[in-house]
KEKE-165876 format. One record per residue (C-alpha): residue number from 0; y, z, x; residue in one letter. Coordinates in nm, 4 decimals, m for minus. Example, Ala and Ser with C-alpha at 12.3 -4.5 7.8 and 13.67 -1.06 7.14 Angstrom:
BEGIN
> seq_v_w_u_type
> 0_m0.4500_0.7800_1.2300_A .
> 1_m0.1060_0.7140_1.3670_S .
This chain:
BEGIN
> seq_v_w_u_type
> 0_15.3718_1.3143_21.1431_X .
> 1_15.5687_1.3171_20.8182_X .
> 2_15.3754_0.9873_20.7005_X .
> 3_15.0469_1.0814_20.8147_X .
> 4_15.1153_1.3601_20.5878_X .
> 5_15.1495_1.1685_20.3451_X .
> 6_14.8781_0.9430_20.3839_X .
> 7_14.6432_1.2183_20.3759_X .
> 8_14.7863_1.3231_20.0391_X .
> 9_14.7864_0.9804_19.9191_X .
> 10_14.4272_0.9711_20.0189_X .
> 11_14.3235_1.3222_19.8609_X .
> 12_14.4407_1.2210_19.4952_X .
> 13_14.2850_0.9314_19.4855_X .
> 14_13.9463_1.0802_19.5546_X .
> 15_13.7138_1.1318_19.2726_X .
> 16_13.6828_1.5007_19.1068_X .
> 17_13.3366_1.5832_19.2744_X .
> 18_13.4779_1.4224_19.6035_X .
> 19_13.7760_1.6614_19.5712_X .
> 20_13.5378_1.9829_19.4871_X .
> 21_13.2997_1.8936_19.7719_X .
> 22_13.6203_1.9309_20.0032_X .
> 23_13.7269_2.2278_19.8768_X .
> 24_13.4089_2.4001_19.8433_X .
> 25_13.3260_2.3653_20.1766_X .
> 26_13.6684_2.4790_20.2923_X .
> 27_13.5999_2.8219_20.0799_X .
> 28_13.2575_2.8810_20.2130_X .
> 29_13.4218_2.8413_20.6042_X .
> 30_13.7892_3.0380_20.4892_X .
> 31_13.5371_3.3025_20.3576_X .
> 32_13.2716_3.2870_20.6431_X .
> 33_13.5763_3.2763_20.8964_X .
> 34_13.7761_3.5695_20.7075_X .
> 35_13.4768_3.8202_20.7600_X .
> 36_13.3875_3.6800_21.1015_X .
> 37_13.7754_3.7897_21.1793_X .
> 38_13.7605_4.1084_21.0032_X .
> 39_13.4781_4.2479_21.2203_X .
> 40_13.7272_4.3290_21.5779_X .
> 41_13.9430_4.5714_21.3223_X .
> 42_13.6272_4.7331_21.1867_X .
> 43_13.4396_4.7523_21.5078_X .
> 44_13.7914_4.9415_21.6346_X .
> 45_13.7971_5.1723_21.3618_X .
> 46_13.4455_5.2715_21.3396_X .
> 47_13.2240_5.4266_21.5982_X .
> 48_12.9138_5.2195_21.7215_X .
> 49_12.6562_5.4142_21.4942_X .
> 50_12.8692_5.4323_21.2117_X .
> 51_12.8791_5.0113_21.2002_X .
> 52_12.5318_4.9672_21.2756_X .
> 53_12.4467_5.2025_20.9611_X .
> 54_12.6946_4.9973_20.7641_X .
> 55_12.5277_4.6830_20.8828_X .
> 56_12.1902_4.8411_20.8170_X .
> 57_12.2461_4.8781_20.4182_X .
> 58_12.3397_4.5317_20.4206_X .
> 59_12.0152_4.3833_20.5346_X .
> 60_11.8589_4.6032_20.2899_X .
> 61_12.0790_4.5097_20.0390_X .
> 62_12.0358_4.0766_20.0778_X .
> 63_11.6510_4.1319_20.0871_X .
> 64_11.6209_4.4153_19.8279_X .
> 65_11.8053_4.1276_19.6010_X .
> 66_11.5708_3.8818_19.5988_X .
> 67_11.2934_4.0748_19.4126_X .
> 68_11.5867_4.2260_19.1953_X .
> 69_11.7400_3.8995_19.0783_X .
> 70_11.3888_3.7128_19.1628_X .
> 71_11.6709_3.4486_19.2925_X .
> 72_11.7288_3.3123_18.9425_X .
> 73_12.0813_3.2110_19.0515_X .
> 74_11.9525_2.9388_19.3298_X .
> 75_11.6838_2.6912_19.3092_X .
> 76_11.6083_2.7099_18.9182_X .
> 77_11.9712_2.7100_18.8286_X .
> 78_12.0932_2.3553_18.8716_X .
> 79_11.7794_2.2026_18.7690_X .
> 80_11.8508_2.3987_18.4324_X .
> 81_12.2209_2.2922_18.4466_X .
> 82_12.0243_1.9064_18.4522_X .
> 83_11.7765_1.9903_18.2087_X .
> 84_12.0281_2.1936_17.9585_X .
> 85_12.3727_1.9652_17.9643_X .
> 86_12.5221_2.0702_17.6611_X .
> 87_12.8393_2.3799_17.7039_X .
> 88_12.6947_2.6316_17.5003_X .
> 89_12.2834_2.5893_17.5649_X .
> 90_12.4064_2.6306_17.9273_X .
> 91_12.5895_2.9373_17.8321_X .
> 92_12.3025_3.0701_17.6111_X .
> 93_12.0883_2.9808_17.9227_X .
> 94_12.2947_3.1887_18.1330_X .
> 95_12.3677_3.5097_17.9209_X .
> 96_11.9216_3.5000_17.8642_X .
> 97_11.8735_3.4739_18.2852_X .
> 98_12.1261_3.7998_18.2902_X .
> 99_11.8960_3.9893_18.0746_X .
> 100_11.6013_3.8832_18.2463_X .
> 101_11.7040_3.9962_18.6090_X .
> 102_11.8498_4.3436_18.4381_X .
> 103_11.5444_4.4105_18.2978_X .
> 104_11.3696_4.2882_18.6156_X .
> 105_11.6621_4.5337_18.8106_X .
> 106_11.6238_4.8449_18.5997_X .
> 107_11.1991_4.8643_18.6353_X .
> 108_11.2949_4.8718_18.9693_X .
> 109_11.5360_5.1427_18.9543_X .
> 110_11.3106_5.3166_18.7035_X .
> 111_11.0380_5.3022_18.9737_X .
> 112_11.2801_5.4305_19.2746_X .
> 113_11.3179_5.7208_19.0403_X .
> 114_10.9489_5.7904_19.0310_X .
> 115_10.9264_5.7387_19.3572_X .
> 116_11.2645_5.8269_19.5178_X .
> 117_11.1496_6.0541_19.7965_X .
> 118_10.9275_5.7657_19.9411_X .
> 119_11.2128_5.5184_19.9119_X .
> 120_11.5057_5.7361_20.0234_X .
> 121_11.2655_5.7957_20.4096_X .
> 122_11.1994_5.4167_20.3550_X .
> 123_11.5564_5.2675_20.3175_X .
> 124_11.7075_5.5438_20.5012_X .
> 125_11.9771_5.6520_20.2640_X .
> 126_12.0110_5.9080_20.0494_X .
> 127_11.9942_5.9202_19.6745_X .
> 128_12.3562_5.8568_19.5707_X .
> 129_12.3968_5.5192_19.8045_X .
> 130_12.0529_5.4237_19.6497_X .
> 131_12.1670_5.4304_19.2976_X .
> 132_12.5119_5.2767_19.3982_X .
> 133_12.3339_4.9987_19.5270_X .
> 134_12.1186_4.9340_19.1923_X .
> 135_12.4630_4.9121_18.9956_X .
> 136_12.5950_4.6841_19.2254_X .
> 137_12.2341_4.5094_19.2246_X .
> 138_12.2575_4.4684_18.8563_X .
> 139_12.6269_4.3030_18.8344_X .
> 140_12.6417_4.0844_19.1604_X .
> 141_12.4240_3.7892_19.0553_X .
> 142_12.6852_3.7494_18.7375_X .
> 143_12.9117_3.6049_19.0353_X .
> 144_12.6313_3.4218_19.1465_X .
> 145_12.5691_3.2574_18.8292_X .
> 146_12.9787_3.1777_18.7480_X .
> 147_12.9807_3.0368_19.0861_X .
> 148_12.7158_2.8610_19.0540_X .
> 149_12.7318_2.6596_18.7507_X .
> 150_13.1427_2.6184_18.8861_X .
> 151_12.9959_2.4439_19.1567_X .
> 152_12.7577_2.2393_18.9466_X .
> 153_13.0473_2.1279_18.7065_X .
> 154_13.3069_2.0569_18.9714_X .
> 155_13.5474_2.3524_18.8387_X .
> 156_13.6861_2.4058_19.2349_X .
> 157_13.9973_2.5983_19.1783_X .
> 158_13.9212_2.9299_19.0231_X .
> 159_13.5866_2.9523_19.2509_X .
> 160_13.8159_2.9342_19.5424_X .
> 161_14.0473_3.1862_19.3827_X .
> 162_13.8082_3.4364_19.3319_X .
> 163_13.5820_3.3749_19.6320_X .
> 164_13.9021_3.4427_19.8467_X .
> 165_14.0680_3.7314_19.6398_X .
> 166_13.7162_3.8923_19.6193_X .
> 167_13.6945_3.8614_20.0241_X .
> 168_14.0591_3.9708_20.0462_X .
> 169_13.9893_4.2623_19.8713_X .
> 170_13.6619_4.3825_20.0264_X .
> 171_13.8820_4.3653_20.3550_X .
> 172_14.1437_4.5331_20.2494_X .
> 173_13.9527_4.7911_20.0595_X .
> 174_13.7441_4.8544_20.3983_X .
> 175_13.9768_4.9516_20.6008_X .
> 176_14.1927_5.1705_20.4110_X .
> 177_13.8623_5.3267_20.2819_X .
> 178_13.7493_5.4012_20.6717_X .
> 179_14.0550_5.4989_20.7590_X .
> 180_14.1078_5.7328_20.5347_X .
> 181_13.7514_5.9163_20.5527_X .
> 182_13.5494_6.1143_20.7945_X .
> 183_13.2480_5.9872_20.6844_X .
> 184_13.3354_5.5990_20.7716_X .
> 185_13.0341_5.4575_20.7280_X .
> 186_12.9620_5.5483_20.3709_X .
> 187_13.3170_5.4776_20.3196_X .
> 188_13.2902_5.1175_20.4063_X .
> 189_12.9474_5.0978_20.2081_X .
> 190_13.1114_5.1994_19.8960_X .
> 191_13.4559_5.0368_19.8851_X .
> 192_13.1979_4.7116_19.9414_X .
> 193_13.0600_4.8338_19.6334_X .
> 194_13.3042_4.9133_19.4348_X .
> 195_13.4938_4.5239_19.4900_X .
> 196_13.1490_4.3634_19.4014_X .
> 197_13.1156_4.5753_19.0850_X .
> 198_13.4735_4.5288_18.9831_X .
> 199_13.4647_4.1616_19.0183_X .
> 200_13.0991_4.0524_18.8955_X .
> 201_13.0796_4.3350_18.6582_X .
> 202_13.3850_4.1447_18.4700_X .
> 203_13.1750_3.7973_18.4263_X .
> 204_12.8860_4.0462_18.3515_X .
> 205_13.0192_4.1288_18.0752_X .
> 206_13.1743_3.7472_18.0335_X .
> 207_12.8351_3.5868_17.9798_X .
> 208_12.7066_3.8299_17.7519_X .
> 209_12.9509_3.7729_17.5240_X .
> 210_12.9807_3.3887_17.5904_X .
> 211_12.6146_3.3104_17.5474_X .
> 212_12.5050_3.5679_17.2357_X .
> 213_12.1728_3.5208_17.3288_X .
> 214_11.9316_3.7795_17.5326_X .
> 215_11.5690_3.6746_17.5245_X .
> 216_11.5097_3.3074_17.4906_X .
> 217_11.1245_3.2485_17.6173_X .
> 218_11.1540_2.9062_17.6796_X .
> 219_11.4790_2.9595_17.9094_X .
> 220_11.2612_3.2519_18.0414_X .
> 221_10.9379_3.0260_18.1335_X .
> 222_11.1301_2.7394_18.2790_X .
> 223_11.2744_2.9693_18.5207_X .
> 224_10.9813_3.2336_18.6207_X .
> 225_10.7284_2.9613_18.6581_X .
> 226_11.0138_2.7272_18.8806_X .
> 227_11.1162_3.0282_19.0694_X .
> 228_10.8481_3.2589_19.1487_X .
> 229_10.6695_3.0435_19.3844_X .
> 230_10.9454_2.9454_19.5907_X .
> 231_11.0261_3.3702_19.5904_X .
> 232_10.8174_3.3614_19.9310_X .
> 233_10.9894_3.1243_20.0747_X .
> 234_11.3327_3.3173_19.9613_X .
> 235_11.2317_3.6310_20.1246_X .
> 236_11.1209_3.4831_20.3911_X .
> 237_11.4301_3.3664_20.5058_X .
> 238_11.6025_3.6567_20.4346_X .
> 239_11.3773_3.8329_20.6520_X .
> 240_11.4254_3.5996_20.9542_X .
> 241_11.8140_3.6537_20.9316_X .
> 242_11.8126_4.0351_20.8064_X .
> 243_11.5100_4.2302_20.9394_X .
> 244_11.5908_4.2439_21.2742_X .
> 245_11.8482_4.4988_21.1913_X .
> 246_11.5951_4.7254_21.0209_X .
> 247_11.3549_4.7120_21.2359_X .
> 248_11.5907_4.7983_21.5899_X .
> 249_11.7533_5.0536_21.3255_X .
> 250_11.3935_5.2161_21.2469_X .
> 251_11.2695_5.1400_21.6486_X .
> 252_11.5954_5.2218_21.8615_X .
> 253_11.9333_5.3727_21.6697_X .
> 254_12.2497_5.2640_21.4995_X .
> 255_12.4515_5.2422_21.8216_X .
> 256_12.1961_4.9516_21.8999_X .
> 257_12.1894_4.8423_21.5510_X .
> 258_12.5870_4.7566_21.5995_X .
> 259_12.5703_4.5776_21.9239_X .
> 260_12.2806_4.3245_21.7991_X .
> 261_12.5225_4.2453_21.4892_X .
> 262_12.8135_4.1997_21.7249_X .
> 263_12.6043_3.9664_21.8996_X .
> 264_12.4918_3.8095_21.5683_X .
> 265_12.8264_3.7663_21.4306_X .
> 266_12.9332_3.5627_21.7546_X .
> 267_12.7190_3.3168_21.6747_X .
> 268_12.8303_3.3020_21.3210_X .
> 269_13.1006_3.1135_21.4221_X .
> 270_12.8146_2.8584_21.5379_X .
> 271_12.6777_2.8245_21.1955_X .
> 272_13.0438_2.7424_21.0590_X .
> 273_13.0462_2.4126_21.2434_X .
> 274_12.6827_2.3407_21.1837_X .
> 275_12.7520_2.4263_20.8302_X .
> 276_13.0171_2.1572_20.8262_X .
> 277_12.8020_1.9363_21.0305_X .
> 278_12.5257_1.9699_20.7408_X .
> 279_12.7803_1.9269_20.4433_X .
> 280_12.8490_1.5689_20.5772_X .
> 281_12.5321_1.4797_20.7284_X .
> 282_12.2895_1.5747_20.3783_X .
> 283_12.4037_1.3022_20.1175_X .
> 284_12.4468_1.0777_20.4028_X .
> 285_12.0750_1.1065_20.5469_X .
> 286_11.9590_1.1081_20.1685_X .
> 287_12.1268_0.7486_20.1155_X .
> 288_11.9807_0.5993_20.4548_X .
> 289_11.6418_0.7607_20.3681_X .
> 290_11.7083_0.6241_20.0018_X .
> 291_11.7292_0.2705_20.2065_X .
> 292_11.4706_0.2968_20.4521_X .
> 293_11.7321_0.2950_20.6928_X .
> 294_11.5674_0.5010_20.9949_X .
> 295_11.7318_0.4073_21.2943_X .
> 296_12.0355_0.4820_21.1793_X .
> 297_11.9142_0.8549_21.0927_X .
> 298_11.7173_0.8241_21.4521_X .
> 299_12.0796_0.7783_21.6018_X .
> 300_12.2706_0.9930_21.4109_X .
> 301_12.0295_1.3035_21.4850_X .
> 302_12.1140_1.2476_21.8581_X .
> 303_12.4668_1.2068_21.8552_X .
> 304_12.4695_1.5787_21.6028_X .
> 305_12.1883_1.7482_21.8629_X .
> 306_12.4407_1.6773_22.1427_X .
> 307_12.7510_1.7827_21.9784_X .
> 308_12.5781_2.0814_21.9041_X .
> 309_12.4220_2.1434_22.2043_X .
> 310_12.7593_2.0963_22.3471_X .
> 311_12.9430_2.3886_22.1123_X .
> 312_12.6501_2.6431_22.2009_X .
> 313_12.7190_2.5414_22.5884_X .
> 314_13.0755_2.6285_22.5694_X .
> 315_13.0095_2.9519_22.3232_X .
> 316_12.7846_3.0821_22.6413_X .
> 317_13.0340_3.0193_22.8933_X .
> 318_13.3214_3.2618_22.7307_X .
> 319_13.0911_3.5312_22.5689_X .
> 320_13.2306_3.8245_22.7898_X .
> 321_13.5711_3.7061_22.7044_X .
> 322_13.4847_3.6680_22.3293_X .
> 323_13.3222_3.9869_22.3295_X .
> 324_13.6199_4.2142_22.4995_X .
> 325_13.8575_4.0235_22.1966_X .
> 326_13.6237_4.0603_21.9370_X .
> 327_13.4660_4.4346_21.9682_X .
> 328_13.6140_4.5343_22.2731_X .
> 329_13.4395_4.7276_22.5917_X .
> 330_13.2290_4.9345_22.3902_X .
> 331_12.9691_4.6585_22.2518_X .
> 332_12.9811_4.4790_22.6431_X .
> 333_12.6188_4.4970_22.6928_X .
> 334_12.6047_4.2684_22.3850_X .
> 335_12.6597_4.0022_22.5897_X .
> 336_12.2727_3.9412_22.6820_X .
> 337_12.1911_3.8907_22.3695_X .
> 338_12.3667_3.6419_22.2079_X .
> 339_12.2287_3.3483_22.4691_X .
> 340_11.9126_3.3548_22.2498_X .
> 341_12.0655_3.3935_21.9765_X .
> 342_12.3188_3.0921_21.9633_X .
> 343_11.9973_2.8852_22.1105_X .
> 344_11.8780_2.9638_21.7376_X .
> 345_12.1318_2.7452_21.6335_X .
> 346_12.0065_2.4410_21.7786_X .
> 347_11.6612_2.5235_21.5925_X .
> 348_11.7896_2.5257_21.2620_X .
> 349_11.9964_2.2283_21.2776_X .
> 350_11.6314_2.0952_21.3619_X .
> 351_11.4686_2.2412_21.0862_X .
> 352_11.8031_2.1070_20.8684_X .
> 353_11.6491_1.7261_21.0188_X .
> 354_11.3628_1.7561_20.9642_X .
> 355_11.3224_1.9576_20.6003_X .
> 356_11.6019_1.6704_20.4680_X .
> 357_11.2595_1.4428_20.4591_X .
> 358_11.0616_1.7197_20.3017_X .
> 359_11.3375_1.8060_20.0186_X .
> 360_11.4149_1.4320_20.0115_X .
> 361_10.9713_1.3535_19.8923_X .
> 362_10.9548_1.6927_19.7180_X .
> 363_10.7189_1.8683_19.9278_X .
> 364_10.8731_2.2125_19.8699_X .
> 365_10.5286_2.3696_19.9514_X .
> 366_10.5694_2.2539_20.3022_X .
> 367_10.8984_2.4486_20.3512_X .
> 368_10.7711_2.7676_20.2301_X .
> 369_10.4670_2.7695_20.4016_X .
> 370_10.6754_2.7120_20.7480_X .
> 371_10.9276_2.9540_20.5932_X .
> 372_10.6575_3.2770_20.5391_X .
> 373_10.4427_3.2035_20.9300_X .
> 374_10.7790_3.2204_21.0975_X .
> 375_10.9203_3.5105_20.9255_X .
> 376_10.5943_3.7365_20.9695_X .
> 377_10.5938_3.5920_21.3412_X .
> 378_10.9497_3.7497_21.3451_X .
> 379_10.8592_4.1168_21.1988_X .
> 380_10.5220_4.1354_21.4102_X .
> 381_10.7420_4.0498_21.7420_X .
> 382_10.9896_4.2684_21.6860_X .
> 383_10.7810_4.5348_21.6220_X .
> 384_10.6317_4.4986_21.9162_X .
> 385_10.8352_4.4130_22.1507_X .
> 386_11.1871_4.6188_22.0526_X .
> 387_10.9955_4.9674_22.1196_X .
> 388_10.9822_4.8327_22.5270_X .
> 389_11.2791_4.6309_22.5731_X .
> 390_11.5435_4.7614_22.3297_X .
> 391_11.7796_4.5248_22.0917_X .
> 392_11.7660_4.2336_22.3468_X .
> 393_11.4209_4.1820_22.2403_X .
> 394_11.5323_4.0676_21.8926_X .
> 395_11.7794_3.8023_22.0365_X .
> 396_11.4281_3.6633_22.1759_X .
> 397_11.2007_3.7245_21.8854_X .
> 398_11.4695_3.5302_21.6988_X .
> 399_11.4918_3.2566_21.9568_X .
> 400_11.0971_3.2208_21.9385_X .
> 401_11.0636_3.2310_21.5412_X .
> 402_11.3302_2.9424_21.4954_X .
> 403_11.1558_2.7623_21.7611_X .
> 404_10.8636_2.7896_21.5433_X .
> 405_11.0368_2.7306_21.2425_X .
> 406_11.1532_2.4239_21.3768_X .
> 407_10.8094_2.3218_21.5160_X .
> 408_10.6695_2.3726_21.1740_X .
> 409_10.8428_2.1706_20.9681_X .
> 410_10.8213_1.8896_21.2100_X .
> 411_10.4602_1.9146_21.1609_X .
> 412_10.5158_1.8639_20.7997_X .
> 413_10.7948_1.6176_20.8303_X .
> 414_10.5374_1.4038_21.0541_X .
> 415_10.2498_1.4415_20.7951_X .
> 416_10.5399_1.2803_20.5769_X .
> 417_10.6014_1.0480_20.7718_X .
> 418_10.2500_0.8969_20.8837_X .
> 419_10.1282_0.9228_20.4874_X .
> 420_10.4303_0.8142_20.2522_X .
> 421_10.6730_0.6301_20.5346_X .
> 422_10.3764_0.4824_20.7486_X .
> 423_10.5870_0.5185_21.0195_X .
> 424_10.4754_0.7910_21.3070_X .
> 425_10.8567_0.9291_21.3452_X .
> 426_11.2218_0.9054_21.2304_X .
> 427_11.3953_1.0780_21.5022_X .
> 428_11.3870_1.0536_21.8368_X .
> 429_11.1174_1.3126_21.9646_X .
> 430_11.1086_1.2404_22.3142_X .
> 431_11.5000_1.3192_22.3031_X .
> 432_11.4874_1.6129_22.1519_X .
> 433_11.2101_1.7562_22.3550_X .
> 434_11.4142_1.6914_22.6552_X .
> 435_11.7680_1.8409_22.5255_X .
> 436_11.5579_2.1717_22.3667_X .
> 437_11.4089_2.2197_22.7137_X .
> 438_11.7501_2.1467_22.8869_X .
> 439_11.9064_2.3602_22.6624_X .
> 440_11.6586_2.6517_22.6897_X .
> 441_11.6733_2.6406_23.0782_X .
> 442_12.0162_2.7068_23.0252_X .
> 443_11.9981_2.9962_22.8038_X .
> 444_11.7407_3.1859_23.0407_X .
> 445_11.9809_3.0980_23.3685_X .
> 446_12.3182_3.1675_23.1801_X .
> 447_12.3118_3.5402_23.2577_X .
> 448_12.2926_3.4577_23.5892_X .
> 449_12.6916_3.3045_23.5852_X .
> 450_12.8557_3.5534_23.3490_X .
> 451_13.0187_3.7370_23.6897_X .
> 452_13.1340_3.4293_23.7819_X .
> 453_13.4295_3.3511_23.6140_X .
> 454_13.5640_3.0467_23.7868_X .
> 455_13.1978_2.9150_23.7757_X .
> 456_13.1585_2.9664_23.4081_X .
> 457_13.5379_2.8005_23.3581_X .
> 458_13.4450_2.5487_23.6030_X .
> 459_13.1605_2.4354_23.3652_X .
> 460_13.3134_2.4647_23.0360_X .
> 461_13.5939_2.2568_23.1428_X .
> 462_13.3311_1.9770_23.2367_X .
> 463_13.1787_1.9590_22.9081_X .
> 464_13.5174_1.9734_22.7206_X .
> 465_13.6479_1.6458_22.9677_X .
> 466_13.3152_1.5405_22.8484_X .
> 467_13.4051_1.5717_22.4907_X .
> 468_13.7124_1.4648_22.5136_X .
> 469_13.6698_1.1246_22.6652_X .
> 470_13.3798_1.0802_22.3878_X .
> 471_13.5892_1.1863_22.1379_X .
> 472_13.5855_0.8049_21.9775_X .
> 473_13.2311_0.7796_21.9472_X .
> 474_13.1886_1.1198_21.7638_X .
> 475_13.4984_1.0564_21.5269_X .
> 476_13.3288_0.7369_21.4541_X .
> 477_12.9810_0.8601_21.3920_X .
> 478_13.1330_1.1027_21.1307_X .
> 479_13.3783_0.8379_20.9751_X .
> 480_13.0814_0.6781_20.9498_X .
> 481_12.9058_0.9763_20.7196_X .
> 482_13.1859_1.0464_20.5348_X .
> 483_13.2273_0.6551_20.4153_X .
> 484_12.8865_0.6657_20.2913_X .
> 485_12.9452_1.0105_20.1111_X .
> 486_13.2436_0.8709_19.9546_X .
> 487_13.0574_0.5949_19.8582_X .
> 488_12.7660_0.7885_19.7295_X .
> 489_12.9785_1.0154_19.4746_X .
């Protein structure tokens, strides 16, 4: 053990400085997704059922209110100005001018919530003082964004993982002992939230202001409004296909229902952690083997990542009650029907991840926003219908449905791709996939039917885990396989 140890040290130093930050990033994105995924038993123990869903409420306001706040100026635009501007302090004048922009972009909105405050308050749902908390913390949070950012983009891994974990730590901490300590819990957790993300962007607010000296520099300003306002659709978009469903069971049913649907969401979180790992290995890869024409490779390699997948979500159904009763306890039990749907989602956007690799990869952007914008207004129409007759469980479906077309989309897209720059009529293996999705949604509609029967469910996931396990060389292959070529790559 000792030597292996050692090995895998030996091996870690001799990687290359954006090998070593790609590791490490990715590790602080899952410690930090994981952290908060954990967090939520003690929170949904401490609160009652209305008070979380109001907390969870603000939030979904919050990440979409953002995006028109900050216009996103932190994401797509960013690195192609950390490309286009490569010297130190143009990047930090660059930075300090895209503050002022969104704070003057931030504060017309506030001034217009103060015109119109009355409308907004019945609107969001809150009253005055959380509103105008929310604007300060609007104003500082994208400073983090753009630190972390441009950290990322220069390979400067250590203090982004020391404040990405001491800034989760805290929000944590500062939760609890905020709810416990108050009558009023949910506003309580709302504003210790807050008051972290204030205290720790505010400080590199303030950092690139006086690092970059500069405030209005129109050609930093038309370089990013004219890159980033057409891909704002697309932005909200997605947003809206992860965060409205909260709002809209909040404004159609209550809180109480409001916290069992984000129970059932953050289940499935843990999902997205291992398809978020899958996707950090699998991108360069599939961009060096479409850089080489080499599709049967990719055609391989998307089955072999559908199944293992498929597999996860199949073994996430069979313990839900159990995960459930450890993770919220008896109180959010009826979540249990709707996370099936849910978790199906995953399997849809690891499709979408397939097939928009081509479209990124041939810079057809517009393709991904218009698939973006039809699937999230499919998702508010739906839910606005169908919530009002069959409660919260309808979301878990509406989701299901919209990432089904999301997926469906873009492989119209990616096939346009394919037929007019590849000449080729496919790269994966559609027959395949047809066949697993339908496999896979036959057992999402019958799983409900098995969660009584415990030695059935066990039964099952112990099949597919002897499955696994007598796989298990194939699958560490396939990935040694991505990894070598990653390694390669940087």
């Amino acid at each position: 053990m000792k030597a292996k140890i050692n090995n895998l040290l030996n091996v870690y130093k001799n990687l290359s400085t954006p090998a070593r930050a790609s590791i490490w990033f990715l590790f602080c994105n899952i410690l930090q997704m994981g952290l908060n995924v954990l967090s939520t038993p003690i929170f949904t123990r401490i609160m009652e059922q209305d008070e979380f869903g109001i907390t969870n409420t603000y939030n979904s306001w919050r990440s979409i209110l953002i995006i028109f706040t900050s216009l996103n100026l932190s994401y797509g635009v960013f690195n192609n100005a950390m490309v286009k501007y490569e010297d130190a302090k143009t990047r930090d004048q660059y930075v300090s001018s895209m503050q002022c922009l969104y704070s003057l972009i931030t504060c017309s909105y506030f001034i217009f919530y103060l015109i119109a405050r009355n409308w907004c308050n019945r609107v969001l749902n809150m009253s005055t003082e959380l509103v105008v908390l929310m604007f300060v913390d609007l104003l500082c949070y994208p400073a983090l964004l753009f630190w972390s950012g441009r950290q990322r983009y220069e390979f400067k891994y250590k203090g982004l993982v020391i404040i990405t974990l001491l800034m989760t730590v805290a929000n944590i901490t500062a939760g609890v002992i905020a709810v416990c300590l108050s009558e009023n819990k949910a506003m309580a957790k709302i504003v210790s939230t807050i008051a972290v993300n204030v205290i720790f962007s505010g400080a590199f607010f303030i950092y690139h202001f006086v690092k970059g000296r500069k405030l209005v520099v129109l050609k930093f300003w038309k370089f990013a409004l004219a890159f980033n306002i057409p891909l704002i659709p697309h932005y909200l978009s997605e947003m809206i296909l992860t965060q409205s469903d909260r709002i809209m069971i909040s404004k159609l049913e209550n809180d109480a229902a409001v916290a069992n649907y984000t129970i059932a969401y953050s289940i499935v979180l843990i999902m997205q952690l291992i398809m978020s790992a899958i996707s950090a290995s699998y991108l360069p890869w599939s961009y060096e083997q479409l850089k080489k024409k080499n599709y049967a490779a990719l055609k391989q390699m998307g089955n072999i990542l559908l199944i293992l997948i498929s597999g996860c979500i199949f073994l996430l159904m069979m313990f839900i009650p159990e995960i459930i009763y450890v993770f919220a306890g008896n109180k959010y039990a009826d979540a249990v029907y709707a996370i099936p749907p849910i978790a199906l989602s995953i399997f849809f956007m690891f499709l979408y991840e397939l097939f928009s690799t081509v479209e990124f990869f041939y810079a057809k952007n517009i393709f991904v926003m218009i698939a973006s914008v039809i699937a999230a207004a499919l998702n508010v129409g739906l839910n606005y219908y169908f919530i009002p007759i069959y409660g919260y469980y309808a979301a878990g479906y509406t989701t299901l449905f919209c990432y089904f077309a999301y997926a469906v989309g873009h492989f119209i897209f990616y096939r346009y791709i394919c037929r007019k720059t590849l000449d080729i009529k496919d790269i994966y293996d559609k027959r395949f996939i047809l066949l697993l999705a339908a496999v896979m949604l036959i057992i999402t509609l019958a799983v409900n039917l098995v969660y009584g029967m415990v030695l059935v469910r066990y039964f099952m996931a112990l099949a597919i885990i002897l499955i696994a396990f007598f796989k298990r060389n194939i699958i560490i292959d396939k990935f040694k396989i991505m990894k070598n070529k990653e390694d390669k790559e940087v």
